[in-house]
N, C-alpha and C positions, 0 to 999 in steps of 0.2 A: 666705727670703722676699725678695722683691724690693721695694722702696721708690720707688715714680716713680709720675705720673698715668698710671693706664692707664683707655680708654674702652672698654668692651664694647660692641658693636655689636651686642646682640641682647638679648632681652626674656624666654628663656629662664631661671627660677627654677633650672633643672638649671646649667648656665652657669653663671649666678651662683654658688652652692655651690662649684664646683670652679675658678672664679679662686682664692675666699677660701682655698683651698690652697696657692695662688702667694703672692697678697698681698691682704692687706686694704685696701689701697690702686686705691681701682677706683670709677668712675661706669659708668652705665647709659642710654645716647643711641643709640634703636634708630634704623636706615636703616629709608629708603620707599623700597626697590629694588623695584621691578616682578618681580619671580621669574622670572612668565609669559615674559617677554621676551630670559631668558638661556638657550641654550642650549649645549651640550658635543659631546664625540664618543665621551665614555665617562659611567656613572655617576659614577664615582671623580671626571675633570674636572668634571664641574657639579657635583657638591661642592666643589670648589676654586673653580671661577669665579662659584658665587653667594656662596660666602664674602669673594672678592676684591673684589665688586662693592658688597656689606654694607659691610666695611673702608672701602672707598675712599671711598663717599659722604660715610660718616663723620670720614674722617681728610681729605677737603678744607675740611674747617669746622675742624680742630683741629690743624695742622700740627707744634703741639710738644708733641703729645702724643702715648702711646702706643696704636693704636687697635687690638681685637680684633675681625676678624667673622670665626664662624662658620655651618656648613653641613651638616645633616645627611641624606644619604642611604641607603635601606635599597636594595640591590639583589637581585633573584632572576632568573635565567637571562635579564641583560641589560637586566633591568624596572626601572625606578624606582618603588619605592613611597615617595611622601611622608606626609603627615600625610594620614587620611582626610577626606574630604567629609561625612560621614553615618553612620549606622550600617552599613547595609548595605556602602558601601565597609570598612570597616572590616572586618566579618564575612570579607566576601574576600579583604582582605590576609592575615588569619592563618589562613585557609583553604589559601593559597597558601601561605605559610612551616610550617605542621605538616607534624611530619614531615620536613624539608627543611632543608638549610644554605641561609645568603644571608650578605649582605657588606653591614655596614655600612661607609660613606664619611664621614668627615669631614673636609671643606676648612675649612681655616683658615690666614687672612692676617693680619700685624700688620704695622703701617706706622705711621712716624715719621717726618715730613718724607718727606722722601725716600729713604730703607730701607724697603725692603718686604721682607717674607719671606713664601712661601707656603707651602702644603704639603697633601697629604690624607693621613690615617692610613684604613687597612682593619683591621679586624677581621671573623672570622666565628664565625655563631653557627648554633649546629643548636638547632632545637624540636623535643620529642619528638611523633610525633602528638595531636593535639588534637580530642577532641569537639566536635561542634557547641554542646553544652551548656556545654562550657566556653570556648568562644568565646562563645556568647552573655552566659554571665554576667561574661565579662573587659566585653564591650562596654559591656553594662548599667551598668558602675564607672563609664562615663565615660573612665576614665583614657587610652584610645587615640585623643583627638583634636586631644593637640598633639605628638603625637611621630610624626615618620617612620615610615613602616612598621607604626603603627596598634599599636604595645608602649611598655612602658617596663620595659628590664632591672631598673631599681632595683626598679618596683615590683611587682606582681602578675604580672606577665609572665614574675618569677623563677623561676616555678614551670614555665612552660615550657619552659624552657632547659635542653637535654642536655648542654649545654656549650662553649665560646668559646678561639677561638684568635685571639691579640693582645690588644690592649689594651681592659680592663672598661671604661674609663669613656669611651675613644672608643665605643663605643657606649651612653655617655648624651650625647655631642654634643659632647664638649670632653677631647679626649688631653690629659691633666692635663703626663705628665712630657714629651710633643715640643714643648708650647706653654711650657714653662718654658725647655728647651733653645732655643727659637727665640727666646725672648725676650731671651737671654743676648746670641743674633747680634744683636739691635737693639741693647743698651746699646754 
């Protein structure tokens, strides 16, 4: 467990959970990054560069502390799926991932003064095909309107899952063991 002020830069409850893994030692001070306004030249990069952009807002107000932002992107053949709009988007997110591998992305930056370390982890996951009916009733939960890619592996969505290659909890938005390791390069 690591002992130092660390600031998470993101308002995510999933997040939160899996710092308290690292360290119980941790605040919660989300960035007003504009999302809209960052773009990449890959999925995997705008998962890094909106995470880097989180951090940095964050860590120019707190320069001696250690600040985390996170970034989670769902990709399928090149596509970005973020968190849905409505139900309907939602419906066609996992319309489009049954049946089908994609690649979650998670960029994450921590910075202390001036050490910055960045990084995105991949993970991918296949869903077995999926009824309309059991999309409709994932949607009806609720649960697919703050998570990337319109799922949440922890929750109800585990039942879609044919199975995951890398790391489980980079795809709930926060690679528990590379963000420990990277945290090591900052002390």
């Amino acid at each position: 467990m690591f002992r130092m002020n660390i600031i998470l830069a993101s308002a995510s409850p999933r997040r939160k959970e899996l710092l308290a893994m690292i360290t119980p030692d941790f605040e919660v001070i989300c960035s007003d990054v504009d999302e809209s306004s960052i773009t990449a030249d890959s999925p995997k990069q705008l998962a890094q560069a909106l995470a880097k952009a989180k951090c940095m807002a964050v860590a120019q107000q707190y320069p001696e502390k250690v600040v985390i932002g996170c970034d989670t992107v769902v990709e399928k053949d090149g596509r970005v799926y973020g968190k849905p709009k409505n139900e309907q988007d939602a419906v066609q997110m996992l319309q489009t991932l049954s049946g089908a591998s994609h690649e979650v992305h998670t960029g994450v930056c921590i910075a202390k003064g001036t050490k910055v370390v960045c990084f995105a982890a991949s993970s991918t996951v296949r869903f077995y095909p999926l009824s309309d009916e059991q999309i409709a009733e994932y949607v009806k939960s609720g649960e697919p309107f703050d998570k990337a890619g319109g799922y949440g592996i922890q929750g109800g969505a585990a039942l879609f899952c044919e199975g995951i290659e890398g790391c489980y909890y980079n795809i709930m938005g926060f690679p528990v063991s590379r963000v420990a390791r990277a945290l090591q390069e900052i002390l």
